[in-house]
C-alpha positions in Angstrom: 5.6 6.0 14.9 8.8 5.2 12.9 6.7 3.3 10.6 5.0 6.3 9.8 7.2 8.5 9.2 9.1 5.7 6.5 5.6 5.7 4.9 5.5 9.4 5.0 9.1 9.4 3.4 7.2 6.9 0.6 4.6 9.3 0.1 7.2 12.5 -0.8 8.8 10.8 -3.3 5.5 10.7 -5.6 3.7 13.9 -3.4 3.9 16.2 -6.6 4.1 13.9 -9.7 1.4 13.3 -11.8 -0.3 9.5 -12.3 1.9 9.2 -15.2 4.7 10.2 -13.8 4.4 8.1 -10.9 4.5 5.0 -13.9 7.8 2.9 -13.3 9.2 4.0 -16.7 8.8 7.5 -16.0 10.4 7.4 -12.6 14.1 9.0 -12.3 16.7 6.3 -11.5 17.5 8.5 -8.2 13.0 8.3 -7.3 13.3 4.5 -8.0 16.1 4.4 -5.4 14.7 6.0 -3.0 11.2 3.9 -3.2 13.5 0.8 -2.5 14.7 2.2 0.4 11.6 3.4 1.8 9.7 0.5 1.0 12.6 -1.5 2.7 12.4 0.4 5.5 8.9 -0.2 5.7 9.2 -4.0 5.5 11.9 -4.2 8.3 9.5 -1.9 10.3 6.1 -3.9 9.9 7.8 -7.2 10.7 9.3 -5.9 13.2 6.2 -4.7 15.2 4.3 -7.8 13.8 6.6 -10.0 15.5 6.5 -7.7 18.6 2.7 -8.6 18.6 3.2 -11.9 17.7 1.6 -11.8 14.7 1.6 -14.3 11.9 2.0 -11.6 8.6 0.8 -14.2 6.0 -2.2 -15.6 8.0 -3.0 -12.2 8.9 -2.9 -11.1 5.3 -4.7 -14.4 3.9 -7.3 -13.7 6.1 -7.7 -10.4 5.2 -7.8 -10.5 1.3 -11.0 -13.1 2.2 -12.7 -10.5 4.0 -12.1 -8.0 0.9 -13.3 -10.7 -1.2 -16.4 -10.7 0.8 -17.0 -6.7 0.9 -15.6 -5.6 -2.4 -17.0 -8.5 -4.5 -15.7 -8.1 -8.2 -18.5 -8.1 -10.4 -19.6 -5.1 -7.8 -16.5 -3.2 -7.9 -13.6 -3.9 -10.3 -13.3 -0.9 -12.1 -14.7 1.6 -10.1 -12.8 3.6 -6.9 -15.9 4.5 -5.6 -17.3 1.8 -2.7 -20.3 0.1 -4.9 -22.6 0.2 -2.2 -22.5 4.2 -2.0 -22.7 5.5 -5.9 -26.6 5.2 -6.1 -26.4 6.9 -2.4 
């Protein structure tokens, strides 16, 4: 749950800005700040339960980006935020 709320904390910091103001060069020295924090906090957080579950972050992730490979193949989807198995749908 604190996890969350850290992400939700994240989240308020771009809440209201616009794409390009979300842009690294257009974010306030205070915003950027703050996203180190949070994102900090987030890190500390996710290992933290990871290692409460015993589990290994890197395989975890390796294994995940293969699956994505799989289901979100690029030719299929790079460019495009809609899933490529649902725009003819």
């Amino acid at each position: 749950m604190a996890l969350c709320g850290e992400i939700g904390e994240l989240v308020e910091i771009f809440q209201w800005l616009s794409i390009e103001d979300s842009m690294l060069e257009s974010l306030s020295a205070k915003d950027l700040s703050r996203c180190k924090e949070e994102i900090a906090d987030i890190l500390i957080y996710l290992v933290r339960l990871a290692d409460k579950l015993n589990i290994d972050l890197m395989t975890e992730s390796l294994a995940k980006i293969e699956v994505n490979m799989e289901r979100y193949p690029v030719t299929l989807s790079k460019g495009n935020a809609v899933k490529y198995n649902l725009r003819n749908e």
